[in-house]
N, C-alpha and C positions, 0 to 999 in steps of 0.2 A: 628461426633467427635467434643467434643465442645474445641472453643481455647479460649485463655484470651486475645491475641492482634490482631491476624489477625479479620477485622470487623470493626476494628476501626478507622474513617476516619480522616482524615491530612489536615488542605485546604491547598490551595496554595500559595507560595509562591509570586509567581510572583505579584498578587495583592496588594504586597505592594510596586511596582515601583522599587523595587532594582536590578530587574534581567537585565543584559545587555546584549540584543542581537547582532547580528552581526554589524549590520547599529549602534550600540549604539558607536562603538569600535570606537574612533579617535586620535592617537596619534600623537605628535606635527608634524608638516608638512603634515599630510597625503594629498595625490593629490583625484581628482576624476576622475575615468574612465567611459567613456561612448563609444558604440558602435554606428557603421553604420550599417544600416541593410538592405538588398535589396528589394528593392519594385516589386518588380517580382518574382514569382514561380520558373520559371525554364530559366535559361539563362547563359550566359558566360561573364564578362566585360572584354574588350577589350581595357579599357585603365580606371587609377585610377589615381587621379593627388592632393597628400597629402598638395602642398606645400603651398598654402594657412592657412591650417589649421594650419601647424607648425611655421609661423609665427605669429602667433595671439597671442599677449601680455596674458602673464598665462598661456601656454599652456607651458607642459614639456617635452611629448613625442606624436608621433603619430607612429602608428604602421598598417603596412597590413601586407599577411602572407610570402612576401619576408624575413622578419624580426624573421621569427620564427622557431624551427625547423619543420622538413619536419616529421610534427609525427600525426596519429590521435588517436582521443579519444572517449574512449565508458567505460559501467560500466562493460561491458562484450566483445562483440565486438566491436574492433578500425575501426570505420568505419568513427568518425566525425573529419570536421576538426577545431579547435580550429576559425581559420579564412578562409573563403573560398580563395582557393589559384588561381582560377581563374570560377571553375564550381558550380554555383548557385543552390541550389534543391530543395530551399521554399523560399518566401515571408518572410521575414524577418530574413535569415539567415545574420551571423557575414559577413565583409568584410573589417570594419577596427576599431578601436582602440584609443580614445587619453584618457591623464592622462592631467589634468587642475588643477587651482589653488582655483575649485571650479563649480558645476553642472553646473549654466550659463554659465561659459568660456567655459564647455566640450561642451556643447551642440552647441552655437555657432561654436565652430572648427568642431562638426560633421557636420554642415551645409555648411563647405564651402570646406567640398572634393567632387569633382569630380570624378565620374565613367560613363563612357559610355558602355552601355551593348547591347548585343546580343542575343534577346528572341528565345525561345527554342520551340519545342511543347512538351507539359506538360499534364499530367495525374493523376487526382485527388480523380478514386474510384476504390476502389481495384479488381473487374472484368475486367476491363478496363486495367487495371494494369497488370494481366497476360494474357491478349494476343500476341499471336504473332508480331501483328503489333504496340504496344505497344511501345513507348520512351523506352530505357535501361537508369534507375538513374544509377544505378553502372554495368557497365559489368563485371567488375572481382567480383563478389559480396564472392564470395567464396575463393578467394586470399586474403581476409582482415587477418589480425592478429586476433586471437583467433575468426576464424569465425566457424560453430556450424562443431560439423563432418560430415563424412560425411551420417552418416543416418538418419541426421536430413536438410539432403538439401535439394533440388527439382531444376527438371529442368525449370517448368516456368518461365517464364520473372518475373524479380521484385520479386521474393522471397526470403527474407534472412534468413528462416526458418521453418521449417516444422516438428509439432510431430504429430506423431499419435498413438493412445489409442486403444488395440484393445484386444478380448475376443471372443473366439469361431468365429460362420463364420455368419458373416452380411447376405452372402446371402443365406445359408440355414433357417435362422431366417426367413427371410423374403417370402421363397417359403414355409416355415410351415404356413406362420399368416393368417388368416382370415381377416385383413382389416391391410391396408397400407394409413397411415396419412404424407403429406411431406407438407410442408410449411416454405417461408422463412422471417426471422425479421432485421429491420436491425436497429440500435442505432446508439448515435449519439457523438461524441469529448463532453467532457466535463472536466472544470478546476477543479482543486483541490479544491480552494476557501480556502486555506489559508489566515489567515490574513498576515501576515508578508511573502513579498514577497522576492525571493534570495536577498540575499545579503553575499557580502567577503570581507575582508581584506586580504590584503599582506601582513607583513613588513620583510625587507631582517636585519639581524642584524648584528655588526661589524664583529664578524667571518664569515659570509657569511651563517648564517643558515637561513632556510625559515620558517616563520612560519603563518601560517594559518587561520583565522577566519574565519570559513563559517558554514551559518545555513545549518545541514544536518543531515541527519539521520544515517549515515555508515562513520563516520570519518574514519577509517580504512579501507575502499575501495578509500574513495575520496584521502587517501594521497597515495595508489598505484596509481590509473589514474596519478592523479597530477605529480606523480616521471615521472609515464612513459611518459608523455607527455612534462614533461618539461626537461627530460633528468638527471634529478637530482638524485644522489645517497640517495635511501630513507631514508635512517640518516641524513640525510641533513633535511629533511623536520620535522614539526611537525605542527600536527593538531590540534588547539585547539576547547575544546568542549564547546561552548555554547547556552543558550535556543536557542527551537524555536519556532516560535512562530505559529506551526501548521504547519504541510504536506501531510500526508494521500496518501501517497507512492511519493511524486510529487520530493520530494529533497535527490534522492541517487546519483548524479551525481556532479562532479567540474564545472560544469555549467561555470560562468566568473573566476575562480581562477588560471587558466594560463594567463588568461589576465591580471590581477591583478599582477601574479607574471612579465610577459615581461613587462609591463608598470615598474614596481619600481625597474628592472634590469637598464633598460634604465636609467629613470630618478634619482633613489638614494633616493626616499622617498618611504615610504610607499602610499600604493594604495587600494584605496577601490572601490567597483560596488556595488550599489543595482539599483536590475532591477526597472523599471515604472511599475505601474498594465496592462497599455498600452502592454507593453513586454511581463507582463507575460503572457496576454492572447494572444499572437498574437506568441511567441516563446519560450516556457516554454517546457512542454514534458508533456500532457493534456491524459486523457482518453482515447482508441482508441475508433474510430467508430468501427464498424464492422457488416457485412452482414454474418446473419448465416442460413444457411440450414438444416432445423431438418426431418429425415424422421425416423419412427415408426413402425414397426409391430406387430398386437396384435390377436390374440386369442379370440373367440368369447365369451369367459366367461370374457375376462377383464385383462388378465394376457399380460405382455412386452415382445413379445418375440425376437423382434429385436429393437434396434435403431442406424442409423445413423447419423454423425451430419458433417457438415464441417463450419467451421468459417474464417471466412476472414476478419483478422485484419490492420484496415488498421496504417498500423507502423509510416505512413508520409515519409520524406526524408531521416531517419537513423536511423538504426538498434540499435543504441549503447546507448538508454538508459533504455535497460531492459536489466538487473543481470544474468538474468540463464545463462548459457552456452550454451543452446539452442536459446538463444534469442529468446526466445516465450513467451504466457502465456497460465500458465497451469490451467487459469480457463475453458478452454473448457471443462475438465475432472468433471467439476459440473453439464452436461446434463446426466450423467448416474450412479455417483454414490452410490445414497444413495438407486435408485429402486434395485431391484434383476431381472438383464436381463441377459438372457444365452449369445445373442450374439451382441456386439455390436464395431462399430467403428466410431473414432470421432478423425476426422483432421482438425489441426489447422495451420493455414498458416500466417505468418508473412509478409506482401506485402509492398512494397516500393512505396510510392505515393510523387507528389508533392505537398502532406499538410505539417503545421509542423509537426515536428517531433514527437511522442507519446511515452507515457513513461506508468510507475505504478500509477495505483489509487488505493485506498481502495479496498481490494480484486480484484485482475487485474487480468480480462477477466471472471470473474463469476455473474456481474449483468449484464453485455451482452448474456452469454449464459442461466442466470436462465431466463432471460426473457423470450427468444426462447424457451427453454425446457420445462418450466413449464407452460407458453401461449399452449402451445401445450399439454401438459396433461390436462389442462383444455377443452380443441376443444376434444379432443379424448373422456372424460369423458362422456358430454353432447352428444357426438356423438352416445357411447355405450348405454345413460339413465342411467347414473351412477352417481352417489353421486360422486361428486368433491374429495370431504374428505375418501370416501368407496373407491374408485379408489386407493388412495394415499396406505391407509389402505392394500389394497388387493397386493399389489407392492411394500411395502418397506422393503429394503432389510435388511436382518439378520446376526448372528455371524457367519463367518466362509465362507460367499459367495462369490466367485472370483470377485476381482476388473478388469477392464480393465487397459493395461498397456502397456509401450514398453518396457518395463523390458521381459528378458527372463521367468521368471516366475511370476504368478498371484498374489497378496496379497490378505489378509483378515484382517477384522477388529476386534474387540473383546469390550466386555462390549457396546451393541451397546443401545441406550436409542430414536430411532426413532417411535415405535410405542408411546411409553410413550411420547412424545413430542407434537405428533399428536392430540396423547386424550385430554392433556392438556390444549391446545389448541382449540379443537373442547368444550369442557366444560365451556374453561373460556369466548370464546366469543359468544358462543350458537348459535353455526351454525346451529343446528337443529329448531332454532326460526322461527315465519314466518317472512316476509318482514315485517316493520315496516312499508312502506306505497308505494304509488306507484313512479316508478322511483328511487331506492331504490335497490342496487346489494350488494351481497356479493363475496369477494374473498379469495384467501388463495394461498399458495404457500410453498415448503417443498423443504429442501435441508441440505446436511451437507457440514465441514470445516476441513480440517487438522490443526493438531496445528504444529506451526511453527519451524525450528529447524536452527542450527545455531550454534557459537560460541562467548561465553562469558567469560568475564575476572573479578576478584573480590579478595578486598584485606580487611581482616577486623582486626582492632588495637583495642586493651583493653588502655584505654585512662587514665591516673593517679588521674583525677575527676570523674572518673565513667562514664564515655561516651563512646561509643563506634564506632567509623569511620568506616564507609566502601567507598571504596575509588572503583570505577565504571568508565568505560569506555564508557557504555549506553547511550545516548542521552535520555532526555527527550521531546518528543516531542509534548507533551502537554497534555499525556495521564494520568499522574500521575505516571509514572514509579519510581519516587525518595518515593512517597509515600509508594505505594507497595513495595518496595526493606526493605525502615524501615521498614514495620510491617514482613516481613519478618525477620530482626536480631533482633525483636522483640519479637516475638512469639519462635523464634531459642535458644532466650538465655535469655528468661523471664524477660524481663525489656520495661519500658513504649518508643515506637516507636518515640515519640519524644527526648530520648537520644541516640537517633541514628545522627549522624553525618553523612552525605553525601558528602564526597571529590571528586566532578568529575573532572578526569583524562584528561590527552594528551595522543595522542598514544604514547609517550615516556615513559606511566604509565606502561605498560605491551607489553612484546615483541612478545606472540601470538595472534592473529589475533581476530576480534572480530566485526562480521557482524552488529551488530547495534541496531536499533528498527525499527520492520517490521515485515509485514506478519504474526503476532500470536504469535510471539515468546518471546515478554520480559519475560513474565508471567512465561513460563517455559524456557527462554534459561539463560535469567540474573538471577532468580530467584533460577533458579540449580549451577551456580554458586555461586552466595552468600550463599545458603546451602553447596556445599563445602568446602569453604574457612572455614564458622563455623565450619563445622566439621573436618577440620584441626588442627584451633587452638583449639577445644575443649580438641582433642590426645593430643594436646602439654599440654595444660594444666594438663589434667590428670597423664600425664606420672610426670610431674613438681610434682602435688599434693601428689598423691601416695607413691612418696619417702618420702617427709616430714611428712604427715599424716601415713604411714603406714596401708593405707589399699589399697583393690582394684581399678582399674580405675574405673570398670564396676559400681562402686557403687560411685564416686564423681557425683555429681548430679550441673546441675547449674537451679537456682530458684531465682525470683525476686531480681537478682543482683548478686545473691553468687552464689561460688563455697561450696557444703556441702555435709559432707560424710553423706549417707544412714545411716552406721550403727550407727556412733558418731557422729548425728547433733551439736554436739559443739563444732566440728570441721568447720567453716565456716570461709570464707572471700567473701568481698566485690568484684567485678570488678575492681574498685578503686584500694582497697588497693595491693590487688595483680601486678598490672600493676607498683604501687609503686615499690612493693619491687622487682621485676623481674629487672636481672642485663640486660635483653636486652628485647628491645620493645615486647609485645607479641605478636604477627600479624602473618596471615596465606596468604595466597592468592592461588587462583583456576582459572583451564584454565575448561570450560563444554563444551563440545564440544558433535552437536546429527546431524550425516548426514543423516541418514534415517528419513522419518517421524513415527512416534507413532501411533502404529494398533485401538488406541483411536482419536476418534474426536469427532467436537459438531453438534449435530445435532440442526436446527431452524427451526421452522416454523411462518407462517406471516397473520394474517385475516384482511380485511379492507371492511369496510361498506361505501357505497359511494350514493350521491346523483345526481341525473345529471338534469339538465333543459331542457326538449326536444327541448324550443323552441330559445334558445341560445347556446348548447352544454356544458354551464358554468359547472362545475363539484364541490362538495366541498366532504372532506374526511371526512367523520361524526366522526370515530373510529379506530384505528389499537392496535391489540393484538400482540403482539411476545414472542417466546417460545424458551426458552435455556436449554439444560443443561450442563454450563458450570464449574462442578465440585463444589469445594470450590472456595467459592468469596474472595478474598482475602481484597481488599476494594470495600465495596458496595457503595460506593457513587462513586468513579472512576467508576465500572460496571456498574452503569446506565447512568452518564453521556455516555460512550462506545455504553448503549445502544438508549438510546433516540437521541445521536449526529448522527449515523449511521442511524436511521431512517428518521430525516431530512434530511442527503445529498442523500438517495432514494428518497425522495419526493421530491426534487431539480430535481434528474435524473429523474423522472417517468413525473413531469411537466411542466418545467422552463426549467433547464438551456442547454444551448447547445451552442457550439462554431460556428456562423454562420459564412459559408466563401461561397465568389464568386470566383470561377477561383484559392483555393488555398489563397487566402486571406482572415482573420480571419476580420468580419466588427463590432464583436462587443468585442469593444477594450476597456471599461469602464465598472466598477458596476452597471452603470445605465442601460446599455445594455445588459450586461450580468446578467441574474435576476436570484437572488439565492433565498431560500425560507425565509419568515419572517412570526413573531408571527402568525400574522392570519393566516398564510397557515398550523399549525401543529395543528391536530386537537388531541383529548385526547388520552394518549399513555399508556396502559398496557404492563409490562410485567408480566409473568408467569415463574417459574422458575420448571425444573426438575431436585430433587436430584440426584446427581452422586457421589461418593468419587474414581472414578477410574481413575481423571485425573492424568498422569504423572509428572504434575508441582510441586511445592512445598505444602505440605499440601493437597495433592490431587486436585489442581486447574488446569486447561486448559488453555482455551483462550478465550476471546470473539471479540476484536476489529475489526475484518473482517466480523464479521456475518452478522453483521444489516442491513446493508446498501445495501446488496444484492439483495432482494426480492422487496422493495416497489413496482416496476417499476410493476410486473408482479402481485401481489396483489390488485396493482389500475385498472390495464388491464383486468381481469379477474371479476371485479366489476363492470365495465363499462359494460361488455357483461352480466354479468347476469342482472343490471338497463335496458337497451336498447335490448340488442341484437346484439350489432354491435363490431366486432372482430377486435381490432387494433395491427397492425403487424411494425410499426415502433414508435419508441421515439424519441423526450418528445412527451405525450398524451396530446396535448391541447382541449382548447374549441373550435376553429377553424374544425379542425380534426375531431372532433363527428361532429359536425354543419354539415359539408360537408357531413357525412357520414349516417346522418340526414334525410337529405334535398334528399336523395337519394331515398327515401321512398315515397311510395303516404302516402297524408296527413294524409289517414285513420289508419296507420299501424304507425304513428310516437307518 
């Protein structure tokens, strides 16, 4: 279906310096807050001695958690405490607080409190973690405030959550199968690699209202935490929304913004934090690691007839800053469902360790488990003498085949586009080519994504100059979401996407609830909104039109700007003018609200041609192909940036980055250290696209912002084994790692 505005790309704004972020916001007196952080994993301080620091010339307030209420915080469950009240759980958790007249005075006062502590013995990997003999981080773990229910709990040590996915009988599958494949992967913490690290504003105002600046992606979850942590009646609060400057699931939490608000209670000015990059990688809420167990049963012809999977994520020291209700992630549910398996089960375990604490990445818990699953279809393939891609082929699952679930009943998908994906892909990067030379693998890797669902808010005005506002509670978070949102009341109401006005909102814009930007959803959550609110005022308008025209609504039509009857096109007016003469504003607004996900998803797949050096293990990535079909693109220049940025921070996970710690302590506390990917490391990147018009979104659009980034890891892996031979079962894939694995060889065979 062809449109006239959606297509049509928007740059950004931000490039031209005017956008103010959080750290930009300084009003007159504002203080600076800095924290102390414990240099121990796991221990008790037995004595804190502030008074040093609150005499220090500049300094306004210092605070521990004497000072605070007795309340914890989480985005789901309340399990954190704003400041530790006397029991330590990680290496750089809060313990105390000042507000200074400026970073050096704060930092100076953090250095001259005193605490003497009491080391623990401490536990750092999630096996470990549930044993019997195992440290208890929380013993009451299930007495928290909204801690998961109770079929989502477990009795091991250190777990604060437990789902399991389940479909027919694992072990009947597995007494029918002909070969049983079990192997375990384990991955590693990694940063979000945001550029603009947290940061908040406080300021308390003469009525006593609180009002908010913090870069985040769910203003309206962060001002519930906030109330409830600070005790405040949530009308009291207001959230303000501004850029950010990148997150990729890392900023759904009030992170320092209790701190912020108890500092400028105390003190009487406003109070600002922005973390150090030092912080954010040493106490931020990073990728989990996790160690996954994948076992398989198959059929002598090549068919899946059991799989099992258990994933062990490790959470770090608290539970509270993953969203679901469940406190999990329900990427585990990515090792089984795009195959068609009669019977499988797949348990995901939430474990409490003394790392930091781990939070949402880009797609949370799915390029830990694609690794595992699809490393493992690849071992199983070669195992049977099976074409990698023919395997996939012979296994993927169709319209209408029971999902696993902990739901009482099974789902199914519809309008499914995975074989179509697959082709695509196998055509566009010519898998069936030979090896271009020796030392030379190919890989590939296949999986699909729910589209996200949620709650959105949206208000759109016919403006007296012909513009049209719509007024969004949405964060942008770097994706282009304000762009998309235009060509949406663009295409909605036939006028050029740059007279669209974008008014973002406080949560005092809109009094229903409104989840954010995350997990797949702007595209269709905010986008189904703004379609309503149009189609609100369209009613009003027509009902307005019809009286004075005397014709039918069915037949007021709006077209490059006007409102025009079908049957008497000389019946027309402008947007303008109408907005004119209308004795009251004309403006609509819609709540969208979608709790179930959509029996449509996107399916992707992933090829990459890799080079290896036998006699250095050096690796380079010669090519990588990726394959969508994510409906109608709504902006294709935001879509590919979505998709080519998603394919670097895979190649970051698959090679580079990783949060090293010793004993629980993160040691690479700097950019220099912590090595993200750059130019040279991305080598040329196709995509391929498969037609869909059956996405749910607006115009028939989906998602894509999850996808990408998913697969590299297991793409590069499965290239390295087809170059070499040699199977690697944990990330990042370095050159070290082949070398060793190398070197393992007599000379004659390497």
């Amino acid at each position: 279906m062809p449109f006239k505005i959606i297509g049509a790309p928007n740059g950004p704004e931000k490039v031209t310096g005017r956008a103010k972020y959080a750290a930009d916001i300084h009003p007159p007196g504002t203080l600076w807050g800095r924290c102390l952080r414990s240099p121990l994993p796991h221990a008790r301080f037995t004595r804190i001695d502030i008074s040093a620091a609150a005499k220090l010339p500049g300094v306004h307030a210092v605070l521990t958690a004497k000072d605070l209420p007795n309340k914890l915080v989480g985005r789901s469950v309340y399990d954190m405490p704003v400041l530790s009240y006397d029991h330590i759980r990680f290496a750089g958790e809060r313990i105390a607080v000042v507000a200074a007249e400026d970073p050096d005075t704060a930092d100076e006062a953090i250095s001259l409190i005193e605490v003497d502590y009491e080391e623990l013995p401490a536990v750092f990997n999630p096996l470990d973690a549930i044993k019997e003999d195992a440290p208890r981080l929380h013993p009451h773990i299930s007495q928290y405030e909204n801690a998961p229910p109770e079929p989502f709990q477990s009795d091991l040590p250190n777990v604060g959550s437990r789902v399991w996915w389940k479909l027919g009988n694992v072990e009947e599958g597995f007494a029918a199968s002909d070969h049983i494949f079990e192997h375990t992967f384990t991955t590693q913490p990694m940063h979000q690699g945001y550029i603009e690290p947290h940061a908040c504003l406080v300021q308390i105002d003469e009525t006593g209202h609180v009002h908010v600046y913090l870069s985040t992606k769910a203003p309206y979850a962060v001002k519930k935490q906030f109330a409830h942590v600070t005790q405040l009646p949530p009308e009291q609060v207001t959230v303000h929304i501004v850029p950010v400057g990148g997150e990729f699931g890392g900023k759904g939490s009030v992170m320092d913004a209790p701190l912020c608000y108890h500092l400028a209670r105390r003190s009487g000015r406003p109070v600002k934090m922005v973390m150090s990059y030092t912080e954010e990688l040493m106490a931020a809420n990073p990728r989990h690691a996790a160690i996954i167990t994948v076992k398989t049963g198959m059929s002598k012809e090549g068919r899946i007839l059991a799989r099992q999977v258990r994933a062990l994520w490790d959470s770090g020291a608290y539970t509270g800053f993953k969203p679901t209700p469940v406190a999990n992630m329900f990427g585990a549910y990515a090792a089984a469902g795009h195959y068609a398996i009669p019977h499988v089960s797949i348990e995901a375990l939430s474990v409490n360790t003394n790392n930091p604490p781990a939070g949402y990445m880009r797609s949370p818990g799915e390029p830990q488990t694609i690794f595992a699953a699809e490393s493992q279809i690849d071992i199983i393939a070669h195992a049977l003498k099976m074409d990698p891609y023919e395997f996939r082929m012979k296994n993927v699952i169709t319209a209408g085949y029971p999902l696993p679930t902990f739901k009482p009943t099974p789902e199914t998908l519809e309008h499914l586009k995975g074989r179509e994906v697959l082709e695509a892909g196998f055509k566009a990067f010519g898998w069936d080519r030979p090896k271009a030379g020796p030392n030379r693998g190919k890989g590939m890797a296949f999986t699909q994504r729910h589209i996200g669902v949620g709650q959105s808010n949206a208000a759109v005005t016919l403006l007296p100059d012909g513009h049209v506002e719509l007024l969004t509670v949405t964060p942008d978070t770097g994706a282009g979401a304000y762009a998309m949102l235009q060509q949406v009341v663009g295409e909605a109401l036939q006028i050029d996407p740059l007279r669209v006005q974008i008014k973002v909102g406080t949560t005092d814009s809109f009094d229903t609830f409104d989840t954010g930007a995350a997990a797949n959803r702007v595209t269709y959550v905010a986008g189904k909104a703004t379609l309503g609110a149009i189609e609100e005022l369209k009613t009003r308008i027509r009902k307005q039109l019809a009286e004075q025209w005397r014709c039918a609504e069915g037949e007021i039509l709006f077209q490059e700007g006007h409102c025009v009857c079908k049957r008497d096109p000389a019946q027309k007016i402008s947007y303008g003018d109408l907005a004119k003469r209308s004795s009251e504003p004309l403006t609509a607004k819609y709540h969208f609200s979608q709790a179930d996900f959509p029996h449509v998803v996107n399916f992707s797949a992933q090829f990459a041609e890799v080079e290896v050096d036998p006699e250095t293990g050096e690796y380079k990535i010669l090519r990588m192909v990726t394959v969508h079909d994510p409906g109608t693109i709504l902006n294709p220049l935001g879509f590919q940036g979505q998709i080519d940025g998603g394919l670097v921070q895979g190649i970051g996970y698959a090679k580079m980055e990783i949060l090293n710690r010793d004993q629980g302590r993160v040691t690479t506390l700097n950019l220099g250290d912590y090595k993200i990917p750059v130019n040279k490391d991305i080598p040329p990147l196709q995509t391929v696209l498969v037609p869909d018009e059956h996405g749910p979104g607006p115009f028939g659009g989906k998602s894509v912002g999850e996808s990408a980034n998913t697969m590299p890891a297991t793409v590069i892996a499965n290239a390295i084994f087809d170059a070499t031979g040699i199977r690697l079962f944990s990330l990042p894939i370095t050159a070290e790692q082949i070398y060793q694995e190398l070197r393992k060889r007599p000379a004659l065979q390497r």
